[in-house]
N, C-alpha and C positions, 0 to 999 in steps of 0.2 A: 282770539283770546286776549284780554283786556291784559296788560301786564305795568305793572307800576316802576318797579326796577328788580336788576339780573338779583340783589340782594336779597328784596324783600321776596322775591319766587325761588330762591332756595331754600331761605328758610322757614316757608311756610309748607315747599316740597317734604325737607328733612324732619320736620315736626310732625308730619303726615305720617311718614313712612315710620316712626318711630314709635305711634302707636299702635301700628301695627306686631304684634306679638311673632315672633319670628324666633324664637327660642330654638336652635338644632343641639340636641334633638329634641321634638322632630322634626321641626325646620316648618311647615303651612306656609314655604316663601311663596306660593300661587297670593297668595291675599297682596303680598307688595306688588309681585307681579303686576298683577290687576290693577292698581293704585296706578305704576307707574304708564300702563297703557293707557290708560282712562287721560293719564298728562299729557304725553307725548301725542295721540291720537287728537286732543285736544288743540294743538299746536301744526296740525294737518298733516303728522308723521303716520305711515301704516308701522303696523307691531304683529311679529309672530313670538309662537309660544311652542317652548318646547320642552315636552314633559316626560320622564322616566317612569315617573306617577302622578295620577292628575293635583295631586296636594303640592306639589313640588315641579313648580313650575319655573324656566329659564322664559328671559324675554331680550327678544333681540328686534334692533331695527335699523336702518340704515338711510342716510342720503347718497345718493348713488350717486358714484364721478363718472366724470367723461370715457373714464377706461385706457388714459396716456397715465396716470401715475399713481403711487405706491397708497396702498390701503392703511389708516389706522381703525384702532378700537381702544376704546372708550370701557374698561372693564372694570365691574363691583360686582360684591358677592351681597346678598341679602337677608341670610341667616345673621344669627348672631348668637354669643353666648350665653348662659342663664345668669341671672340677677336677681338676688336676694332681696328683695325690697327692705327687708329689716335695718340692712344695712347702708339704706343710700336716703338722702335729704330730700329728695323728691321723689314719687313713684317713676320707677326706671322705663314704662314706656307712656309716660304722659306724654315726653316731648315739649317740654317745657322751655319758653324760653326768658331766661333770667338774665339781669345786667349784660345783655347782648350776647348771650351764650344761648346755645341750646342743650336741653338736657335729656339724658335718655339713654339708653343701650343701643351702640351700633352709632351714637355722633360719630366715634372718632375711628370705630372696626364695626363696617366701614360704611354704614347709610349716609355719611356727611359725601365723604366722596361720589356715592350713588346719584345721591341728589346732584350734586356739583357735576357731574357726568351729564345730566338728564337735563339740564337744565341753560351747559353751553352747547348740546346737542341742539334742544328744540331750538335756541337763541339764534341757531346759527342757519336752520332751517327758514326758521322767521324772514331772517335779512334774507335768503333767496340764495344761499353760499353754493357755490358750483364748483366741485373740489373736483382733483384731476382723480381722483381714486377714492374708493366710495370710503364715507366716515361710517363707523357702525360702534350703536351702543349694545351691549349686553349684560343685564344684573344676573347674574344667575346665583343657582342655589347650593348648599351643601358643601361650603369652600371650610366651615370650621370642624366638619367634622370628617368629609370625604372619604361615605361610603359610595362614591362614582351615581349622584344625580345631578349634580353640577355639570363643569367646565370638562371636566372626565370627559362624561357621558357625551359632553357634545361634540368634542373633539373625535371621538371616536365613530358615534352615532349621525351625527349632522354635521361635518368638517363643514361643509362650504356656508352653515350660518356664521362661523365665527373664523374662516379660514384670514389672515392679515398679516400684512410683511410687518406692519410696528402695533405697537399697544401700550397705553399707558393704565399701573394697577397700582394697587396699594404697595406699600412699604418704604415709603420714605417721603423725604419733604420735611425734616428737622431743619430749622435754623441754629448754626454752632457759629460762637463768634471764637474764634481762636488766635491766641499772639493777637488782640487786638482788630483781625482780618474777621469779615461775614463768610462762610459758606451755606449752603443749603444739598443734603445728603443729597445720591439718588441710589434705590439700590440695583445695579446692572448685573448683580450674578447673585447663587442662594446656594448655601450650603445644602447638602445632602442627610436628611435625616434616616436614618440607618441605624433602631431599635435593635437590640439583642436579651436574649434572656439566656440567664444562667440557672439551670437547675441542677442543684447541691444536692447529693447523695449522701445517707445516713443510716441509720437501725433506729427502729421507735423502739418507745418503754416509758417503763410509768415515771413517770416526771417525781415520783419521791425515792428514785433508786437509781441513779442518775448517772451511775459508775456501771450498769448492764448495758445503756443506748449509747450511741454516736449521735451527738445531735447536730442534725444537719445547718440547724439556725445558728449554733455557734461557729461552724466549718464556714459557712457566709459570711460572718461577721470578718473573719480576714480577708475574705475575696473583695468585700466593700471597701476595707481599709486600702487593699493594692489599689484598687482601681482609684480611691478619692486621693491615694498617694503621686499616680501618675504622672507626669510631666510628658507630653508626647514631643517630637521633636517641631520644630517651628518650620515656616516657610513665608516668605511674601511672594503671594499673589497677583497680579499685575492690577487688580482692582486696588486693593491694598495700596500697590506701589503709587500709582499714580496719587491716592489720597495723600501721602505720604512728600510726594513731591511738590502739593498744591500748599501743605501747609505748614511744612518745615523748610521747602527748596530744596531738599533731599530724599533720598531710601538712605537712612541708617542700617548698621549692620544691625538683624535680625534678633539680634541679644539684649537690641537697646532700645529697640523699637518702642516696648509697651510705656519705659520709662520717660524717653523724648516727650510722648503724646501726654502724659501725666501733666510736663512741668506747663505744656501749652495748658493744659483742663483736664479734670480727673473723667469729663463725660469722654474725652478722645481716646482717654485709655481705655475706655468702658467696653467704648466703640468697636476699637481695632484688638484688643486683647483675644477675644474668642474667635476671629477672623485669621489667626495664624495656625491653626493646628485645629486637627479633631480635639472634639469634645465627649466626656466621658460623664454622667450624670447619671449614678442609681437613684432610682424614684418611687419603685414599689418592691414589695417584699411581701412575702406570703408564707408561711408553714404549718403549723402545726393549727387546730382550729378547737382544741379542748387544750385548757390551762395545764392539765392534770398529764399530759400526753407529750413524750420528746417527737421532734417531728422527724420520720426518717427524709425524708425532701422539704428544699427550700428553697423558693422560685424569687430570682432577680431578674427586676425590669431595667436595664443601663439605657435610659435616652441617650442616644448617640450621634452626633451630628459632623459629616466629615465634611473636608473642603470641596469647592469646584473639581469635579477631576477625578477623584479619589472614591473607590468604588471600595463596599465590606469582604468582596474576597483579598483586597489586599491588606486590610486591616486588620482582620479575624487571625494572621498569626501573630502578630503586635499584642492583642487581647491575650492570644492564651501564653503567651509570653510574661505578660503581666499579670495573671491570673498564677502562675506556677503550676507547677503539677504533685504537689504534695494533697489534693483535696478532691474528693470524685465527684466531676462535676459533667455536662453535658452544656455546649455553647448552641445557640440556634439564634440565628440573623432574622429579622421579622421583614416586613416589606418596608424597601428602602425609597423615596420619594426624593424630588428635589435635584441639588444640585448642577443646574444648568447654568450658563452663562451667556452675554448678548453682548456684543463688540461694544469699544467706545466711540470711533471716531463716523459715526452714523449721523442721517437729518435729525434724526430724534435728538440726541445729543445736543446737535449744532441749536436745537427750539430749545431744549432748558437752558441752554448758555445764554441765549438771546431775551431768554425774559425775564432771567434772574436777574440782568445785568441792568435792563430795561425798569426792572421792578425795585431792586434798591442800590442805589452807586456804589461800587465797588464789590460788590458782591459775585460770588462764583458755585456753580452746583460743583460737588465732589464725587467721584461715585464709593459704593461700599459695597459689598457683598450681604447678606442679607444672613445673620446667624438663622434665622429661621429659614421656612419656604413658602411660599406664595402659589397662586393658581399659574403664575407667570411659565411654571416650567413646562403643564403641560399646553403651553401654544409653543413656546421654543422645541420643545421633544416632537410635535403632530407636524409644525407646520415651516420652523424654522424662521420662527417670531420672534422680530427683535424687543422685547420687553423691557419694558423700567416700569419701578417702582417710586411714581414720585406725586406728590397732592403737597406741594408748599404750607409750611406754617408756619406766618411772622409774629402773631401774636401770642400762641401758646406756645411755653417755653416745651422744650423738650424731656425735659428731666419734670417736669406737670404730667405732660401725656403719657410720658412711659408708667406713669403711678394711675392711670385713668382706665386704658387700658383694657379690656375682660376684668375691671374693679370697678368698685361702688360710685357713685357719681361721674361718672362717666359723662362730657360735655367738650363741645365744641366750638369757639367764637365766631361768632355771626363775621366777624371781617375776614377769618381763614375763610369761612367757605366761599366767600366772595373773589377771593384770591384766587381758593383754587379752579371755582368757573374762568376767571381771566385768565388762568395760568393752559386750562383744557383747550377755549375758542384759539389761543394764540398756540396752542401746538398744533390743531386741526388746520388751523389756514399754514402756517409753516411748514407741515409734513405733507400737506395734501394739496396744497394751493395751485 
């Protein structure tokens, strides 16, 4: 395969993959699939497929190690979310690329990584790399909407295509300069999200005699007020702490924490603000579905997202605690996902130290916890995978990408992904060498 440079073949890779429509739902990631086997295979790598339905296809491949040392993976998801073309400057899966950027849905969540995956894989293939423990890449599918055709399914269904003592996945690689100091995130644990719904009891009646009903949507209106009142109690978490020591030289007491982080940058307090405690977030509402009608029920959806550790049977009497009992209501937890966590002082670890440090003078990864969750928890929950979430980015700012995001112009700079291929082949030979 004729190659010009690692640059110009990723983002000719990510431009590719990006016009491919990949929209979940309903996800057609078989078409990337394909794309990406057709590259790899191209580069003398073999590639399986593994599919829950043929439309929805995972791809995995691997260079096999000697079998004396510790396996990674190389993981992206290949769905991505919908895009309103109305609202963005370019058609969102042209794949455009402009003033050294590439544009499109899925640059930056997360085809830019895919590519950057795919791309220090085949690179590393090329040169003839003989790692003590095999390197495996895997795109799979269904990571934004996970109804289990993904990473689920395979963990469950196919453990030994994607079984690995480390893995590196999306969720972090911000550049924060703080006090003056670089660091670059990683995130090594993920909060637990743990959905509940509350459904409020009432009397219907005709909405112009309004002294006969109980209206259950006014009885809600105070349960939202409790909950968006709440203050839960605080904790620092050893993710937490450790960030906290890298960039003040301290763990302040717990009260002062958010404050500290502010006077360094209002992005640290951003940061570590929702990392100390469950979080509580009404998001949907439902009742009554004629104007003219009191609604006797009315269903709340509170996105709920608790720390490492922290499980919804221990929380649900906190909730109805906070909720009181003046109001007839019914609590029901939905399926709770997440919250896992992966040690710090691991090889993985010791490769982000070594090439941030390598990559800009003075510079240090941090690690954080992850307010959301990633695919990362089910390889720590199947296999007891040490996961990070780390893809470096020096040239777009943070406080850009977070507004880019599953939003309108959504774009990626051609020199991150360059980064993050260098950032990939240098933890491949450090973890597996």
């Amino acid at each position: 395969m004729a190659v010009t440079s690692l640059r110009a073949e990723v983002t000719d890779l990510l431009s590719r993959l990006i016009r491919i429509d990949t929209t979940n739902p309903p996800g057609n990631e078989t078409a990337a699939a394909e794309l990406l086997r057709e590259y790899l295979e191209a580069n003398g790598l073999s590639c399986e497929t593994y599919a829950r339905v043929p439309e929805r296809a995972n791809l995995v491949a691997r260079i096999r190690g000697r079998g004396d040392g510790p396996s990674l993976l190389l993981l992206g998801h290949t769905d991505v979310v919908l895009a309103d073309a109305v609202e963005w400057s370019v058609p969102p899966f042209s794949g455009e690329v402009r003033d050294d950027e590439v544009w499109g849905r899925g640059a930056l969540d997360m085809k830019g990584q895919v590519a950057a995956n795919a791309v220090a894989f085949a690179s590393l293939a090329r040169e003839g790399f003989e790692p003590a423990g095999d390197v495996i890449f895997a795109a799979t599918a269904d990571e934004e909407v996970g109804v289990n055709f993904g990473l689920s399914w395979l963990c469950a269904e196919h453990p030994d295509a994607i079984r690995c003592d480390y893995a590196v996945n999306e969720g972090g690689g911000d550049r924060l300069v703080l006090g003056g100091e670089t660091y670059y995130v990683v995130t090594t644990a993920e909060k637990l999200t743990a959905p509940f719904n509350i459904s409020v009891h009432g009397r219907s009646g005709h909405a112009s005699m309004p002294g006969i009903a109980d209206n259950a949507l006014v009885k809600a209106a105070r349960l939202i007020e409790r909950i968006a009142a709440y203050r839960p109690q605080q904790q620092i978490q050893v993710e937490v702490a450790a960030f906290l020591q890298a960039v003040l030289g301290e763990v302040p007491p717990v009260e002062s924490v958010v404050e500290r982080a502010r006077e360094l940058h209002t992005i640290a307090a951003e940061l570590i603000e929702p990392l100390l405690a469950p979080t509580f977030a009404p998001t949907m509402i439902s009742a009554s579905r004629k104007r003219n009608v009191i609604p006797a029920l009315c269903e709340i959806v509170v996105d709920c997202r608790l720390l490492p550790g922290q499980t919804p049977a221990e929380i649900e009497p906190v909730v109805r605690e906070v909720l009181g009992d003046d109001v007839d209501y019914d609590l029901k937890f939905l399926k709770a996902e997440g919250g896992t966590r992966s040690p710090l002082a691991t090889p993985l670890w010791s490769a982000a130290e070594s090439f941030v440090a390598e990559m800009e003078l003075g510079a240090a990864p941090v690690p954080v916890i992850c307010a959301g969750f990633t695919d990362s928890h089910w390889l720590r929950e199947a296999f007891g995978t040490i996961a990070y979430g780390f893809f470096p980015y020096r040239t777009m700012a943070p406080e850009l990408a977070a507004t880019l995001i599953h939003s309108a112009d959504e774009r990626v700079p051609v020199s991150d992904l360059e980064l993050g291929v260098d950032w990939l082949r240098h933890a491949a030979r450090t973890v597996c060498a």
